[in-house]
Structure formats: C-alpha cells, structure tokens
C-alpha positions, 0 to 999 in steps of 0.5 A: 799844482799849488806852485812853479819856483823859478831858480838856477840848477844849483842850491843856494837860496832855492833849496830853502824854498824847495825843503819847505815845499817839500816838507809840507807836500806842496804840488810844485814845479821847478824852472830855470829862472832864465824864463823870468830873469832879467826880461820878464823880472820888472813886469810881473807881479810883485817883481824883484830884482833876482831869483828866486820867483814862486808862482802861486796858482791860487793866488795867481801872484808871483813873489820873490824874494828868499825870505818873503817866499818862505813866510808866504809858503810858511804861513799857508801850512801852518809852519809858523809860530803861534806866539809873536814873539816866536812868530817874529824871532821865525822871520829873523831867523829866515832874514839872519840866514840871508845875512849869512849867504850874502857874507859867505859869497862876500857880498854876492862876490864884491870881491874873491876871498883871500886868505886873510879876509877869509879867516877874519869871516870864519873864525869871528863872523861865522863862528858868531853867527853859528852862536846866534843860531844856537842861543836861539835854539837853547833859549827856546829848548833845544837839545842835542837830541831833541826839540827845534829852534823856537820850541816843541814844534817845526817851524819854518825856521827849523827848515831855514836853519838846516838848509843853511847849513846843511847845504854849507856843510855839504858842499864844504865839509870843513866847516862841520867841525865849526858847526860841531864846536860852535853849535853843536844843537843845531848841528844835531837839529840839522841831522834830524831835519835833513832826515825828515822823510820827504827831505831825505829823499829830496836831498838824495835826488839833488845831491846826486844830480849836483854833488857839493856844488854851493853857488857857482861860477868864480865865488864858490871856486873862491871858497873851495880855495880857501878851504882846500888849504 
C-alpha cells in the first residue's frame, strides 16, 4: 500500500487527489475523513485545519492540503514539468483551481447565491477563469485534439484542470456550454483525460455510487438552484 487518503463521500477536492492516484497506479485507501477531522487534525504530522489527508506509508507522514498533496503525489511520478517555468505554471494551475472551487461555493458557503450574485460569477468570474485555463493550454500547444496543458507531456496539471471541470460539468451539466464557449481546448483536453483508461473506469465507479452530486449540504442545494432556472 503506498497511500490512505482521508475525505468525505463526495467529489469536490478529493476526486483531484483520487484521478492523480489513479492515474499514476498508485496502491491507495479511501477513508472517511471523520477519522481525523476535527479530533485527531491538530495533532498529526503536518496537520491542517480540514480534509483532505494523504497518508504516505514510506514517509510515514500526513499531508493536507489539496494543492501541497497534489505536488507531493506528483513529484514521486514524474507528472511534473521539467522546465521551471512549466514546473511553476503546474502548481499555479493546481492553486488557480483552488481558487475557482472556493469561488464557486461562495467562499465555503459565507453566504448562499442569489440570482444576481450568481450571474456576476458565471458570466464575469467564471467565464474569465475558463479563458485563464485556456490561454494557458494555448500558449503551451494545446489543441482541440491534441496535446496538454504545459506542452507535449501529461502532467499534474492536466489531471488538476479535468477534475475541475470535469466534475463541474458533471454534476451541472450547464456549464458545458460555458465550457464549450470560453474554452473549448480544455474542454476537448477534459474529454481525453477523463478517457484515460484508469480514470475512465474510476470516474464509471464514483459516478454511478454518487451521480451529479458536487459538495453537498446547503451550498451545492444553492447551486442547483440557480442553475435549475
């Protein structure tokens, strides 16, 4: 066994963890991260204040922390750039999707969407950050039907950007369109990693046992809200 990932049953930020170890073949077990959050989170090693926690067995350390986790797993398979520029534009991309899963729950939920607010983040915020990804992918070769976000390889990245909005898309298939219109690229990117053969059949597995389900409880019922009209 080379990992224990501790999350809650639903997608959101563990499925980007959960399509890098799947693709790179890594041995891994899923738990409900009530068996370290809240009691245990302050006293492991390298704690944070929330799920997701990776266990490394060779390490013998815990990690959190979307981002950092992603890096870490990355780093031992070879999925991240070699140029430093590449190298650095690989973890802005894993840090801008952070972004864009705080802004889509409305800052964790600081407040539920209404219309108005809503249509100011998908038709400006959103709609930017799609053009964010795909300038990206275009300034380093991407093409509708070919290539990857930072250049001829997959990296760390590519499974970031996919489980972004692969998963948005999913659970709300409206914003495909957005997708389609504002980066349409990433969206043909999106297709080809989601039919990786180990993330296809992983993404089979989750969605049939979770369907469109996205983040749960009172924020996602939000979302659905404003999309259902």
């Amino acid at each position: 066994m080379d990992y224990k990932l501790y999350y809650w049953d639903l997608p959101f930020r563990g499925v980007f963890i959960q399509l890098l170890l799947e693709d790179v073949n890594a041995a891994y077990t899923k738990h409900d991260a009530t068996e370290i959050y809240p009691e245990r989170s302050l006293k492991i090693a390298n704690p944070g204040m929330a799920s997701p926690y990776l266990y490394d067995y060779q390490l013998k350390k815990y990690f959190s922390q979307m981002p950092a986790i992603m890096m870490h797993v990355a780093r031992r398979y070879g999925y991240l750039p070699k140029r430093d520029e590449t190298h650095t534009l690989a973890l802005k991309t894993i840090l801008d999707c952070n972004d864009v899963l705080l802004e889509i729950t409305n800052f964790h939920g600081l407040a539920m969407w209404d219309r108005k607010s809503w249509e100011t983040f998908r038709y400006s915020r959103l709609s930017d950050w799609m053009r964010v990804f795909e300038k990206t992918g275009l300034d380093h070769g991407l093409e509708k039907d070919e290539g990857f976000l930072l250049g001829s390889t997959v990296s760390v990245a590519d499974i970031a950007t996919s489980a972004l909005f692969g998963t948005m898309m999913y659970a709300f298939p409206a914003l495909e369109a957005d997708l389609e219109e504002h980066a349409p690229a990433v969206l043909a990117l999106v297709r080809r990693i989601e039919g990786r053969p180990a993330i296809r059949h992983f993404l089979e597995q989750q969605r049939s046992v979770w369907e469109r389900s996205y983040c749960g409880g009172q924020i996602e019922r939000s979302l659905r809200k404003m999309l259902a009209s």
